[in-house]
N, C-alpha and C positions, 0 to 999 in steps of 0.2 A: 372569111376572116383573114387578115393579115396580119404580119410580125411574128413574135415567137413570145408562146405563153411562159410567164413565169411564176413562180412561187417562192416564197422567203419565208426561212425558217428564223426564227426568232429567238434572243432570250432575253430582250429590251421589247414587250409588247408596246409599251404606254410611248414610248419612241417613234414605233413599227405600225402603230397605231395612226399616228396624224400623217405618215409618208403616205398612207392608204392605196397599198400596196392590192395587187386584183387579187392573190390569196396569199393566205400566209398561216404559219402553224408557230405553235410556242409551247414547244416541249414543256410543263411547267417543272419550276425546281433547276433547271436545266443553270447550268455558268457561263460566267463569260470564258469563251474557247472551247467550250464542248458543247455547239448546237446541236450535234448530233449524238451525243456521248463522250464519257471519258476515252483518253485511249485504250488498246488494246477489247473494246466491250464489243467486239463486232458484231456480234447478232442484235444487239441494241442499236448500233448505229444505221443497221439495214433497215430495222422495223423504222427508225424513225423517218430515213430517207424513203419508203416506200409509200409511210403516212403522208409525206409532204408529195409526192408524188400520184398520188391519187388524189388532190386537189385539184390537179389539173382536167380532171372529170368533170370538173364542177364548172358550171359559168362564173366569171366573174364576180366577188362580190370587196370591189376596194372598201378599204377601214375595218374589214369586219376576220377578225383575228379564231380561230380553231384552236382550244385549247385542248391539250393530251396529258395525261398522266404516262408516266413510264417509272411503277416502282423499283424497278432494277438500278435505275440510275442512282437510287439514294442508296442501294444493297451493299455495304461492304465502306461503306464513310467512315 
């Protein structure tokens, strides 16, 4: 294999979608400017960057989007 795998984290799927990107994850609920979390939420922002990180496990599948719950992210709105 060559190049360098990537993944995109998302919070515009239906966008993220037609780019059909080889993986990608979509925090749901998630805003624009917090794909990984609000600030200051750092244990939330690990789990998410470790979830988008263990896609790279996976082989390839362009177009086809992972989606995650993370109710912490909506805790405290």
């Amino acid at each position: 294999m060559r190049g360098i795998s990537t993944v995109v984290i998302t919070v515009g799927p239906e966008a993220t979608r037609q780019m059909r990107p080889p993986r990608a994850l979509y925090p749901r609920g998630f805003k624009v400017g917090n794909a990984l979390g609000r600030p200051f939420m750092r244990d939330l922002q690990k789990r998410v960057l470790r979830d988008a990180l263990m896609l790279l496990k996976e082989p390839p599948r362009p177009g086809e989007i992972i989606e995650r719950d993370y109710p912490e992210y909506g805790a405290g709105e």
